[in-house]
C-alpha positions, 0 to 999 in steps of 0.5 A: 573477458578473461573467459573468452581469451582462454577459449580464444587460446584454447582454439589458437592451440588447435587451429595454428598447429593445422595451419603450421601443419599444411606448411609442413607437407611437402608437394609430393613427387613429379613423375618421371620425366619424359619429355623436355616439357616434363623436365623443366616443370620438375625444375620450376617445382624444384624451385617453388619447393626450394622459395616455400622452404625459406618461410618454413619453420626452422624446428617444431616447437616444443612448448615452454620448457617450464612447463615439461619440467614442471609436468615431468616433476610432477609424474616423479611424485606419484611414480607414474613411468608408464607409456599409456594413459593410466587412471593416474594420468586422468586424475593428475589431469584433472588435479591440475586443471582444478588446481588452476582455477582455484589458485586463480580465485586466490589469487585474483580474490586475495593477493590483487585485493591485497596489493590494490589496498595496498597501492590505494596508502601510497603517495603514487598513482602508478601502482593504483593503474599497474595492478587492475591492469595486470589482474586480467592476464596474471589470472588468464596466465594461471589457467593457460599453465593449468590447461596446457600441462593437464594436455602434458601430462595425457599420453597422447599421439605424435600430431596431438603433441606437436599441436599441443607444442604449438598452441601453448607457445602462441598461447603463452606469447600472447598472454605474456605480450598482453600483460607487457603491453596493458604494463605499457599502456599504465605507465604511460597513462600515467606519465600523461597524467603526470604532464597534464597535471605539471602542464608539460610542453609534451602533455598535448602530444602523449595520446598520439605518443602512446599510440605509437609506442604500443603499434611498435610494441604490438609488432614487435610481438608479433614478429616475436611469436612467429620466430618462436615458432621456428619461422625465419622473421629474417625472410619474412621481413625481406619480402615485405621490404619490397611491399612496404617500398610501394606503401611508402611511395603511396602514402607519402602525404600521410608520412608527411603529416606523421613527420610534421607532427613530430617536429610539432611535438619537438618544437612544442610552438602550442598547446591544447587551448591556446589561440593560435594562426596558422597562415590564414587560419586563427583560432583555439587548438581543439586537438594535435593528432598525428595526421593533423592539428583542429582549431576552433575559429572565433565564429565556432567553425572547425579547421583541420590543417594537416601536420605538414602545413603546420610544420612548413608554416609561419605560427603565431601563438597569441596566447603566449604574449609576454606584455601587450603593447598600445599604440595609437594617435590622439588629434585635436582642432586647430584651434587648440593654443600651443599652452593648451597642447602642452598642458594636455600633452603632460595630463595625458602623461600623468594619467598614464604613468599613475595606473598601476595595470600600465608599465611606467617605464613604457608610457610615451607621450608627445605632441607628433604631427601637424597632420592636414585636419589635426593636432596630433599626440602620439599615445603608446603605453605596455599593459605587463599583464598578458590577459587580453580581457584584463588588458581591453578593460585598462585601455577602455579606462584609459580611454575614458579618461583622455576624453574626459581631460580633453573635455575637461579643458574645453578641447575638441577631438578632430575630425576629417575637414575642409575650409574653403576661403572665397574671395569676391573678383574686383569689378570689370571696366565694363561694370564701372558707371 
């Protein structure tokens, strides 16, 4: 990997010069004028060349200054004043660039050897991600500053020089953006890793979180190198202000949805994995992502809601009870005595408040209604514990045991039924003997 970046910024040096270059020519001059025509075609060139200068660069880029000084200490130790390549030269050139490769053996092979050993004794992870991540760049950085100041050290033409100013500032940017960025990318693996395993509200969140804070961090680099490389980022910015009006205005349910899953990420109303219904839709949260929110359905199916209906939406979390709470209604026969209710009544009570999975204070028994068919007794009682299968195996065993009680005083349960009462009309004068 390290390889082909430094051939990839090794060929930036030589082809972002040529572009910058072709910036640079100026049109060449319009003939004189001779007509009317004539003369308004200069002003119309006089104005374009005047809008191509706003984007030009404001000054040729020299390269790092580290790196003139360092090839110009080096030159003052061997005495080397001459203005033309000498044998020196080449050999100096040669020095260096060997140079960097051994010290980035050594550095790569015994200082990052050393400090990985050394992250792998201590309590945090952090240093365990930060150093593997910077090896890379650290030793890409080693072969760019060996291979641009070789180029230094040769005596070569005016052009060579600006290309070579120009390739190593975007070279450097971008070695030095890379290491900031894999740095970033650590930390926050790890803080991600720190709020899954504390089981943060924001835990859910961090992959879309990170994603958003290295594609601010990648442009902000971006427009960095170019104003290192003398452009008017002021201008630029300005013109693409107008083109990022008509994206906005084109993408405004996608905005919708990014801003939805920011207040999703504020208000924290669920996690990865807990049950949820969002309007018609119920199930388990499979993934929140910054367009929309996944959850898996109890027959297995996969529904995508975009973050905007969400934020916008009533949200139910069944996985965040804090009791669950039975109630129903108990009927039995008409031809249960008001002794035999009574006693029923209590024995229900006394087999409720004895479960120690039943909050005592939340049991209620009563005999309730006269309903048209049966005897009704009203039945509500808490379970504190919030697991819905520890709590569907004590209203099971509750269950068992009223049918039990009630079978146990000869009772019966009622059942939707209908008496009728006929009665034999007394007979006619017509039907007397």
């Amino acid at each position: 990997m390290t390889r082909i970046l430094l051939l990839l910024l090794c060929g930036l040096s030589l082809t972002a010069p040529l572009a910058h270059a072709v910036l640079q020519a100026e049109p060449a001059p319009p003939p004189a004028a001779t007509s009317a025509a004539t003369a308004d075609q200069q002003a119309a060139d006089r104005t374009s060349a005047a809008a191509a200068a706003s984007v030009r660069p404001t000054k040729a880029a020299d390269g790092p200054d580290f790196l003139e000084h360092v090839v110009d200490a080096i030159l003052e130790v061997f005495d080397v004043r001459t203005g033309e390549n000498t044998t020196t030269h080449f050999v100096i050139a040669i020095v260096l660039l060997v140079g960097a490769f051994v010290l980035r053996r050594v550095v790569t092979l015994l200082l990052f050897s050393q400090l990985k050993k050394i992250a792998a004794r201590t309590k945090s992870t952090l240093d365990d991600k930060l150093f593997p991540a910077l090896e890379a760049p650290v030793a890409t950085f080693i072969m760019v500053v060996g291979i641009f100041a070789s180029l230094r050290v040769l005596k070569l033409s005016e052009t060579s020089d600006l290309y070579i100013g120009y390739g190593s500032t975007i070279a450097f940017s971008l070695v030095i953006f890379w290491a900031l960025l894999r740095a970033l990318s650590s930390v926050l693996d790890h803080v991600q890793e720190q709020a899954v395993g504390k089981q943060l509200g924001f835990a859910a969140f961090m992959p879309w979180i990170k994603k958003t804070l290295i594609s601010i961090f990648v442009v902000f680099g971006v427009l960095m190198v170019v104003q290192s490389l003398g452009y008017d980022v002021k201008a630029l910015l300005a013109g693409l202000g107008i083109g990022g009006l008509a994206v906005a205005l084109a993408a405004q349910d996608t905005l919708a949805n990014v801003f939805g899953s920011i207040v999703v990420a504020i208000d924290q109303p669920f996690k990865l994995g807990e049950a949820i219904k969002v309007g018609p839709h119920e199930g388990n949260v499979e993934d929140i992502g910054l367009r929309s929110t996944k959850i898996r359905t109890p027959g297995k199916n996969l529904v995508v809601i975009p973050n905007k209906t969400v934020a916008s939406e009533a949200i139910i979390n069944n996985s965040r009870f804090t009791r669950r709470r039975v109630e129903h209604v108990v009927g039995l026969t008409y031809d249960t005595t008001p002794d035999q209710l009574q006693a029923i009544v209590q024995e229900i009570q006394g087999i409720l408040t004895a479960e120690p999975e039943i909050d005592k204070n939340s049991v209620m028994v009563f005999f309730r209604d006269l309903n048209t068919s049966s005897l009704d007794i009203w039945i509500v009682y808490e379970t504190p514990n919030p697991d819905f299968q520890k709590h569907m195996r004590v209203r099971e065993k509750m269950n068992l045991a009223i049918m039990r009680a009630v079978a146990a005083r000869g009772l019966s349960f009622a059942f939707p039924t209908q008496t009728l009462h006929l009665e034999r009309a007394a007979p006619g004068p017509e039907q007397k003997s």
